[in-house]
N, C-alpha and C positions, 0 to 999 in steps of 0.2 A: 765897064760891063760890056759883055763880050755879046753882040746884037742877033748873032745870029745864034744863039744856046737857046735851049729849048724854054719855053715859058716852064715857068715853077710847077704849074697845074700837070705837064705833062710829062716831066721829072718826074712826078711822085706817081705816076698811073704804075709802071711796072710793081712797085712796093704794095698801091691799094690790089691788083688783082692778084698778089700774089696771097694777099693775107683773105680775098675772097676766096679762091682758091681751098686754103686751107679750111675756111669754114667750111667748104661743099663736101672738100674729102673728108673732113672729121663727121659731118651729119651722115654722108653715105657710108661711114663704117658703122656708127651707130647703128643705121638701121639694118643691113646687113648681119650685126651681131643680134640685133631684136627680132630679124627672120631666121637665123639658126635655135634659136632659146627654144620662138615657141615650136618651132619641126622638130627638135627633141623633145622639149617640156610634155607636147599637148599628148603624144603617141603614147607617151609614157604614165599618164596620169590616165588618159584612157584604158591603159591595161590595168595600171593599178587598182582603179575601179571594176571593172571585169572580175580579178583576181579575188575583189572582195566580198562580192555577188553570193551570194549561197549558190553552192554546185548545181541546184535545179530547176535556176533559171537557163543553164547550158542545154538541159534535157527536154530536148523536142518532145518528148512523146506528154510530158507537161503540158504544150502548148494549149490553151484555150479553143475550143470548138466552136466557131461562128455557128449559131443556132437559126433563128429568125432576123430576117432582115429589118430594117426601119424601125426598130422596136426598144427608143430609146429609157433609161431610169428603168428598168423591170424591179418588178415586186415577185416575190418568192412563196408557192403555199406548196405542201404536200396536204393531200386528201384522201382517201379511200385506194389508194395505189396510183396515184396519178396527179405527176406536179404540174400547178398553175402559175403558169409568169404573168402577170399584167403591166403592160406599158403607156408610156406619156403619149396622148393623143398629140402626131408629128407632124400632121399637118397645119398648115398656117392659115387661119382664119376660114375653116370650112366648115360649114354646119355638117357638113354628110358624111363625117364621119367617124368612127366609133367616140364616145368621150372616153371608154378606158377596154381597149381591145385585149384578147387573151390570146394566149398559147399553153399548147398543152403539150406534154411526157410522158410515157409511161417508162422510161431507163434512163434520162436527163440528159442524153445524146442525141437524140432525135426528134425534133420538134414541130407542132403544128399549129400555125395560126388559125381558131375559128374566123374563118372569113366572113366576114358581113354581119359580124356578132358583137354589141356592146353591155357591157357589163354593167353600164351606167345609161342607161335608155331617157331616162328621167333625168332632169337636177333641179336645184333648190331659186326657190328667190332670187337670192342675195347673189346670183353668178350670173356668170355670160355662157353662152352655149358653144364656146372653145376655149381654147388653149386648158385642156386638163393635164396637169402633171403629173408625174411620180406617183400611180397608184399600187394602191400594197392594201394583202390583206389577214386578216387572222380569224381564228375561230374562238366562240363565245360557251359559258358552260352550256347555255343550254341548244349548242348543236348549229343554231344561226352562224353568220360570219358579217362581219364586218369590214366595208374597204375606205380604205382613208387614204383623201387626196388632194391635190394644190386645184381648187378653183378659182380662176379670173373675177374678179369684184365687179360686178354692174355697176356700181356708183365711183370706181376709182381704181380706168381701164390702166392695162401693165401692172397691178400690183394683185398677190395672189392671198386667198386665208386656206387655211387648213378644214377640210369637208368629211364628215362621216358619211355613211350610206349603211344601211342595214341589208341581209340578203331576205327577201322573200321566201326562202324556200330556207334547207337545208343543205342546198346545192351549190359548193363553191363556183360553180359558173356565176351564180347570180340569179335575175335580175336585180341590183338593189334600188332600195327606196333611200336617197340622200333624206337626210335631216336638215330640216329648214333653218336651221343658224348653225354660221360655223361652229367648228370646235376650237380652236384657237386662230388668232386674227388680232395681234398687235399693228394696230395701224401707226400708230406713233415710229412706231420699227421699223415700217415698210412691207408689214403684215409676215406670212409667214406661209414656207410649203416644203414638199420632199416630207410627209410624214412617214415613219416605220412603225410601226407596232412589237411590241414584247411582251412576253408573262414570263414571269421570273417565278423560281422556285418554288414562293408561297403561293403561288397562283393568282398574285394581284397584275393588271393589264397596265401597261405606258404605250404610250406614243411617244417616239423624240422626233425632232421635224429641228429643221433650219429657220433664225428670224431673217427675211429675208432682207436687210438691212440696206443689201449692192442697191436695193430696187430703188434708192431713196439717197444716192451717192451722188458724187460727184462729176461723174463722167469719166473714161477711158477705159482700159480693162472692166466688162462686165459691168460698167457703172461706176467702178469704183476702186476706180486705179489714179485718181487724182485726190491729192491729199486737201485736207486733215481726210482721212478713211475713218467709212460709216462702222462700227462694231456686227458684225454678223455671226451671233453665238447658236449653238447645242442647244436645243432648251429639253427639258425629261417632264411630261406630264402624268401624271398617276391618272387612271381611270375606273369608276365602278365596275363590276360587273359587264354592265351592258355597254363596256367600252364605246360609248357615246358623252359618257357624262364626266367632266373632270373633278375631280379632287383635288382642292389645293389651287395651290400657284405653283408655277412650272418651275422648274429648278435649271442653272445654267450647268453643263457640262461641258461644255469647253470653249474656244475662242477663238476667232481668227488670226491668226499671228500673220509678220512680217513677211516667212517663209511661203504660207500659203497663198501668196497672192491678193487676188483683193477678197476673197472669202473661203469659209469652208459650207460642204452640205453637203446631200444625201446620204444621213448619219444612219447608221441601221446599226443593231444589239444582237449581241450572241453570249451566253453563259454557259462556260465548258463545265465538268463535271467537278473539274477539282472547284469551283468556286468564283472561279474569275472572271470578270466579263469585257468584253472585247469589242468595243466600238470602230467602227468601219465609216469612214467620211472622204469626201472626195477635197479636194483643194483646186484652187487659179480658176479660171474660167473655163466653163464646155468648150467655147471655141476656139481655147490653147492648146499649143501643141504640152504644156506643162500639165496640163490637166490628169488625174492621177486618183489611185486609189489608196489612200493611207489608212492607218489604225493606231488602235492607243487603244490599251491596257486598264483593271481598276480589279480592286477588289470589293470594289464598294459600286453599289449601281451607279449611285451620284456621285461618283468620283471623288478624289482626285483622280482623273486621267492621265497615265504615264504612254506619253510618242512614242512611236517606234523610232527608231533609227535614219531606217530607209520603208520609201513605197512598199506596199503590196506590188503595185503596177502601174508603170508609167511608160511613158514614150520608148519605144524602142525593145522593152521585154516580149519575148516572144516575136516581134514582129508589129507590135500595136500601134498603135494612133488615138491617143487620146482617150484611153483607159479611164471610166469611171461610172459612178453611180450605181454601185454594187449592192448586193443582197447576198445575204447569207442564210445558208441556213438551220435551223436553230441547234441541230447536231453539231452544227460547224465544221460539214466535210464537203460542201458543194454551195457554189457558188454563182452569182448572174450579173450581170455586168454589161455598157454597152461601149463600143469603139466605134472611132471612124472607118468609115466603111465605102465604098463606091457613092458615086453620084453626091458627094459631103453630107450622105444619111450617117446616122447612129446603128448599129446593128447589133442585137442581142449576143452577148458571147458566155458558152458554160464551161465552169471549169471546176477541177476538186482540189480543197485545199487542205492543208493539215496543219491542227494549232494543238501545240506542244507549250506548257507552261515553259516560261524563261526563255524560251527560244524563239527567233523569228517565224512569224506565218512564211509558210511557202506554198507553191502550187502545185499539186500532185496530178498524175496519172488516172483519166475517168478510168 
């Protein structure tokens, strides 16, 4: 053996770098080819999508009209010539101010917040004197009105029940007088808020509201983006007359699916002339950029409830941010809604929409 040849280990160095070598060029062509795929693939499916769009989300003059600022979940009235929004009290943890503020229309383009005005001056026992949500309101045979809304539990803070209030007068402004026990409040659920109100043809009155299920999850998204995920259904309650009093047990209309996130809510009802009714719910969390306005179809009040397709409104249509908590109205040609807006407020936004049987909702031109 010849002393001065190189040791065995360093014989073989040429052969190992050369087959490291080839792993580094085979991974770097891989990926290379994996950054061509998606700079074609992704441009492409984006147009795809575009393409598939109904043509009037192209159309600016559609676009949504930012109405009132900080004026998140609006509830929808027309009255005597002149429409009432009522919004989720958006401040955090302050007694001073409004529990369910208003703004008012007379052309549904141009809007004014009664300043230093609450529609709920009063509340009941069983709440705390913040966080009110989602108020909305409807009128009663006999001329009264009625507003229903998500109030904070004094005995069990962060979770919300469902709250009626009567008007004093015959004045959609209000003042109302709440009702000293909720109107629905599955605590087992995680209680329950975002009520809407309806009267359908024969003139019987619902509430649908959301069970508020996330409030009672497991943590991440909205509460309840870690699994097993808590159930957060639709619920339809029938009401007497003096839409205060229920009938029955509430019926589920729909459920949260895998798509939606970790929940659905603020369901609100509309029934077009030919017969069918058109439920309006929002999905994922408020403070997703996924967060969206969807709808689903029935020809039965209690459904079954047939999805749409695609959103009403979500990220990026028209310009938006976080598109939801809609109301309709009972015509079903205009619309209320709230997006993100400056300073990460909510702000009221109006828009007109057009529902055509068999055909997607789209957004029309106020």
């Amino acid at each position: 053996m010849n002393s001065e040849q190189d040791p065995p280990s360093a014989q073989k160095s040429p052969r190992t770098w050369t087959k490291r070598k080839r792993i580094w060029v085979l991974a770097l062509s891989f990926l290379a080819l994996a950054i061509v795929v998606i700079v074609i693939t992704v441009p492409v499916e984006l147009i795809r999508r575009r393409k598939s769009d109904d043509p009037s989300y192209s159309d600016m003059s559609n676009r949504p009209i930012l109405a009132v600022n900080n004026f998140p979940d609006p509830g929808l009235l027309h009255a005597n010539g002149t429409w009432f929004a009522y919004g989720t009290n958006a401040a955090i943890n302050d007694t001073q101010v409004p529990h369910a503020p208003v703004a008012t229309s007379t052309n549904f383009k141009n809007w004014t917040r009664v300043e230093e005005y609450d529609a709920l001056p009063t509340i009941a026992d069983w709440e705390t004197n913040v966080k009110h949500w989602a108020p909305d309101v409807i009128q009663r045979d006999d001329r009264r009105y009625v507003l229903y809304y998500s109030g904070e539990l004094k005995d069990w803070r962060r979770h919300h029940c469902i709250g009626a209030a009567v008007s004093e007068s015959k004045d959609p402004l209000g003042p109302y007088s709440p009702r000293q026990e909720p109107l629905a409040c599955p605590r087992d659920q995680g209680g329950a808020i975002d009520p809407s109100p309806f009267r359908d043809a024969d003139g019987k009155l619902y509430v649908v509201y959301k069970v508020d299920g996330n409030s009672i999850g497991h943590g991440g998204d909205c509460n309840n983006g870690i699994e097993p995920l808590v159930p957060v259904p639709i619920m339809l309650q029938e009401l007497e007359d003096d839409g205060v009093t229920s009938v029955g047990d509430p019926v589920q209309i729909l459920m949260n699916e895998k798509s939606d996130g970790p929940l659905v809510e603020a369901p609100n009802i509309v029934r077009t002339e030919d017969g069918v009714y058109y439920l309006f719910f929002s999905s994922h969390c408020f403070t997703s950029p996924k967060y969206d306005v969807k709808y689903a179809h029935s020809t039965s009040l209690k459904g079954p409830y047939t999805r749409a397709a695609r959103a009403l409104l979500k990220k990026g249509d028209f310009g938006l941010e976080s598109p939801g908590g809609a109301t309709v109205s009972p015509d079903g040609t205009r619309m209320v809604f709230h997006a993100n807006c400056e300073s990460s407020r909510r702000c009221m936004y109006v828009a007109g929409i057009n529902i055509t049987v068999d055909s997607p909702i789209t957004l029309t031109q106020l």
